[in-house]
N, C-alpha and C positions, 0 to 999 in steps of 0.2 A: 203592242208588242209584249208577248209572255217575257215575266224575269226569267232569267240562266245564270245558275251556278257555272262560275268559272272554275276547270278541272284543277289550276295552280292555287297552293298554298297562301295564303295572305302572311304579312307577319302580324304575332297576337298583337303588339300596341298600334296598330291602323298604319302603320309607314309606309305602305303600300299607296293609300289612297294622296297622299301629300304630292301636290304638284308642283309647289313652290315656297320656300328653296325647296332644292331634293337634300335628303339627309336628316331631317329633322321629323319629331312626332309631329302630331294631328294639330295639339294645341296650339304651340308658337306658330304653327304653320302658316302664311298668308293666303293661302287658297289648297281647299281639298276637289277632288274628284267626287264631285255627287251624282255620278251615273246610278240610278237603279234600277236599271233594264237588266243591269248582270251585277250579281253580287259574285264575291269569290268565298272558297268552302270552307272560310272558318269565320264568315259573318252573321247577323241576323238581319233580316230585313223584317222593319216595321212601317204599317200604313199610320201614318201618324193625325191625330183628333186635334190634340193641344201641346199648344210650348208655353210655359210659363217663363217670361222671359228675367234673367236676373234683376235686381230692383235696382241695383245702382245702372245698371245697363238701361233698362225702362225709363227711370227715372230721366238720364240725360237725353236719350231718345225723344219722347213726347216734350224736354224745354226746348230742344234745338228745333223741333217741328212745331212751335208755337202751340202745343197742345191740340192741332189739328189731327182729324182722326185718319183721313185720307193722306196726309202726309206723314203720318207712323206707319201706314202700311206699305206708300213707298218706299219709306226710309229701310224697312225690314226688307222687304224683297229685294232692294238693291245691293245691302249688305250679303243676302244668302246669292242672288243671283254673281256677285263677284270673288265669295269669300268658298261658296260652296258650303256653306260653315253659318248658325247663327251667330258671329263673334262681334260682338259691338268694337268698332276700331278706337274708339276714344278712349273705353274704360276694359276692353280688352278681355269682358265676362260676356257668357252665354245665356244660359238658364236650364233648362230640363225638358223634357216631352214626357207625354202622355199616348197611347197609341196602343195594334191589335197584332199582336207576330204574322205575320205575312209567309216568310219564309226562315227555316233555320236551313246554314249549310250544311252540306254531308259530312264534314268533316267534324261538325261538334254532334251529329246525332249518336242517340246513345252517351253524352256526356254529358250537353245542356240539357237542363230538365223542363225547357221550355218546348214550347209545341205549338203548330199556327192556330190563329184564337185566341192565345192566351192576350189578357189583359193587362201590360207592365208600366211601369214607369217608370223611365233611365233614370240612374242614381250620376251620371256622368255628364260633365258641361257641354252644353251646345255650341260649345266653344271649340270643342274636341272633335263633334258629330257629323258626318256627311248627311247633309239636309239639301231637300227637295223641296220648293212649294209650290203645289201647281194651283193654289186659290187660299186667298186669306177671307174666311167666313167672318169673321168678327175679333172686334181688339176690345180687350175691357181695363180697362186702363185704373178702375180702383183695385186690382188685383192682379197686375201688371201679367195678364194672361190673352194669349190669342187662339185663335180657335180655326184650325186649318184644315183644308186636301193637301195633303203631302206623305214625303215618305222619307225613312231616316234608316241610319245602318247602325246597329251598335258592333262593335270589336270584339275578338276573342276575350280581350280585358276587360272588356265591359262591366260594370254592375247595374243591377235593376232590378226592383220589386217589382214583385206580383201583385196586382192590387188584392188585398181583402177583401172577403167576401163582408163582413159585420160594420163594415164604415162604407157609406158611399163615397164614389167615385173621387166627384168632384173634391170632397173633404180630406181623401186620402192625400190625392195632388197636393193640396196648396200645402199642408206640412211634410210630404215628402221633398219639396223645393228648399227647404231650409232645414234638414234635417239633422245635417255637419252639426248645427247650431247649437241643440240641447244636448244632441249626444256627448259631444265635448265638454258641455255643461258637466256634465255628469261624471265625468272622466276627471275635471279639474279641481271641482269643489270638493273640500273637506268640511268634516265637522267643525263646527266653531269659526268658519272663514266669514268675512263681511265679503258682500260681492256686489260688487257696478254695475249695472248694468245699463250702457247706453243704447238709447232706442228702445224702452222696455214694452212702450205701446205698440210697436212694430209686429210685424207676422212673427218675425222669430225671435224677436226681443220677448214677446207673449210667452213664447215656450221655455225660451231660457230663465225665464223669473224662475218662473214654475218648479223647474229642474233645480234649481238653484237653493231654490226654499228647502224642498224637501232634502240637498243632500248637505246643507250646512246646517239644520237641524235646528233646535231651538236656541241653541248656545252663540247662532250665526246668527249674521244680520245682511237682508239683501235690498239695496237702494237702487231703486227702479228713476230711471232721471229719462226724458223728452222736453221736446224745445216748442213743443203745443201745447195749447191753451185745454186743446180737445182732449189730446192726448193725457194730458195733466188731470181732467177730470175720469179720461178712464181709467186709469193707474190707483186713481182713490176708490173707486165705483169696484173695481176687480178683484183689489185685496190682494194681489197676490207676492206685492212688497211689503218691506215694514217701511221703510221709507221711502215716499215719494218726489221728487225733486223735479222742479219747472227750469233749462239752463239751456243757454247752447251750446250744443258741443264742441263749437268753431270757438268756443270763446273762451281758449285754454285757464287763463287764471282766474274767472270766476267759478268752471269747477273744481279747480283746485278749491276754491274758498268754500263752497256750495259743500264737499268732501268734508273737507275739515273740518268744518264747523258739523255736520252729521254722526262724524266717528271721533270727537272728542281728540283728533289731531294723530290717532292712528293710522288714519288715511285704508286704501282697499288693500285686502290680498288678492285680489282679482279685479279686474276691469276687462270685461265683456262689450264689445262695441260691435253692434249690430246695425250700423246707422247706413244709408243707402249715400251720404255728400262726402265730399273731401275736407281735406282742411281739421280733422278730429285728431289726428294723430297725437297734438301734443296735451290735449285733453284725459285723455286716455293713462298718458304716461302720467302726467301730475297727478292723476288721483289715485294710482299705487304706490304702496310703500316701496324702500326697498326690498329688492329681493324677493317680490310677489311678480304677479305674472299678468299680463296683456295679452288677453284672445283677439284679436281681429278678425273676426268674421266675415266685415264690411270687405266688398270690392273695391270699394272708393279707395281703399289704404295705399298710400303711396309709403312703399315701405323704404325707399330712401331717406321721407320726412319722419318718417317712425324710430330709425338708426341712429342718423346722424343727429334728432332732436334730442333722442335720450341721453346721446353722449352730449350733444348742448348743455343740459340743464344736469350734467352728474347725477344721470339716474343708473342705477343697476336693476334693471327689470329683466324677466324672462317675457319676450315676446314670440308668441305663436302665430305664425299664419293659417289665416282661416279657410284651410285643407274641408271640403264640403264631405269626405268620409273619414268614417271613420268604423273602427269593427263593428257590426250589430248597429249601426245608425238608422237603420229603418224603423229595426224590428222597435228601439229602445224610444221614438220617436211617436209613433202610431201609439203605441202604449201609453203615450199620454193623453192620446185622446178617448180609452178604456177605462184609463184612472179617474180621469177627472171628467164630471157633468158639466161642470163649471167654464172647461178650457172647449169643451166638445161645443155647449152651445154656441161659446163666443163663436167659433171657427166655422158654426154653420149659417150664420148670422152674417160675419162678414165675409167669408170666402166660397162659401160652399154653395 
């Protein structure tokens, strides 16, 4: 059956598509309308290739399903078949797609400068997205990425890269997924700042060093901390902290002590936590000073235990929630894979 534009207006934040509750956006929503037989005239409709799915979403997916590969693909099609939506119910994140414009509506032609063919990547959670899957081709699970037949609608609000022509595909995806991550980096760090950052061997813990070094400058200091062995040697191997630190991050008062002892007892003006588990939160907080700031990137933050812990322990910290855009997060993002040979090979190496 040919798609048909529907003649009625959508509204721009997707409330249209929401079936339940009614009244509410895409995201808190518990189930969307994922018809794409008909879009309405101010959607896009994409045949979708890949969803890289969030990593703390991935991450509890593949332990609840015993690491079986056939029961992660259940586990996903049951979620989109009920939710309409890739929205993990436990941890409540989505992740991104990858995909070919299929159709734009009448209503943004002449506005979006997208066209069918083009090659994009939603910058928006698949938490939010009305998803399709009419076949799951493959799960890869060191890259918490699946490879699909399906089809997906972004909103008039939508954002989304074009992929690049000068990076392949594959390369652009896996750091387009985590791109909130450095841009904000970028956005946060000053000169002379010491910066945390937890999960530094991570997909976006990698970028954030990176960002981190360059925009705290020689006068700064950026301590790269993982709770692997593996990870611990590649942190020394990469260079791209002055300090490297082996700790768990669930194991709030040793990195306080792990901090301390690294910054001579000034502790961070930043802590970055980019970590995919629960249970960091008050790790996060102890190794900022006062009056410095906590990124939370991680999905896993239960920002109840983030609040209430800080007021526990009479901390005055600025904590951010880690909002996956931010202005120019693409463009600021990809550029590092331009800048650096370094960051480009690791990323082709393992994600690409």
């Amino acid at each position: 059956m040919p798609t048909k534009t529907i003649s009625r207006k959508g509204n721009p934040f997707g409330s249209h598509r929401v079936l339940e509750p009614m009244g509410v956006l895409p995201q808190p929503a518990l189930r969307l309308d994922n018809d794409m037989d008909k879009i309405f005239d101010n959607e896009i409709l994409v045949s979708v290739d890949t969803l890289n799915i969030d990593s703390a979403s991935f991450t509890q997916i593949e332990a609840e399903s015993g690491h079986d590969i056939e029961k992660i693909k259940s586990r996903i099609l049951g979620i989109v078949k009920e939710r309409g939506k890739m929205q993990n119910p436990v941890t409540g994140s989505g992740g991104m797609f990858f995909g070919v414009v299929e159709r734009v509506g009448e209503a943004l032609q002449g506005r979006c400068p997208l066209k069918p063919g083009d090659k994009i990547a939603s910058l928006v959670s698949l938490s939010l997205t009305p998803l399709r899957i009419d076949e799951i081709l493959e799960i890869k699970p060191a890259i918490d990425q699946v490879r699909i037949r399906g089809k997906a609608v972004l909103f008039e609000s939508g954002i989304y890269a074009k992929l690049p022509a000068d990076l392949p595909e594959s390369l652009a995806l896996a750091v387009l997924d985590v791109a909130g991550a450095p841009a904000q980096t970028a956005k946060l760090v000053k000169p002379g700042d010491t910066v945390v950052i937890i999960g530094a061997a991570g997909k976006s813990g990698v970028l954030c060093s990176y960002e981190a070094r360059k925009r705290a400058g020689v006068t700064g200091q950026v301590i790269g901390m993982t709770s692997s062995q593996k990870g611990f040697a590649n942190l020394k191997e990469w260079g791209f902290c002055d300090v490297n630190l082996l700790a768990d991050a669930t194991d709030a008062l040793a990195c306080h002590e792990a901090v301390r002892q690294a910054t001579g007892g000034r502790m961070a003006d930043l802590v970055i936590n980019c970590v995919n588990i629960p249970n960091t939160e008050m790790a996060s907080i102890l190794m900022c000073r006062d009056d410095g700031t906590v990124y939370f990137f991680t999905m896993a933050t239960s920002f109840t235990k983030a609040a209430l812990g800080a007021e526990g322990v009479g901390k005055d910290v600025n904590m951010v929630i880690g909002n996956g855009y931010t202005r120019n997060h693409a463009a600021i993002t990809l550029n590092i894979l331009r800048e650096s040979q370094a960051i480009r090979k690791l990323y082709e190496k393992l994600y690409a």
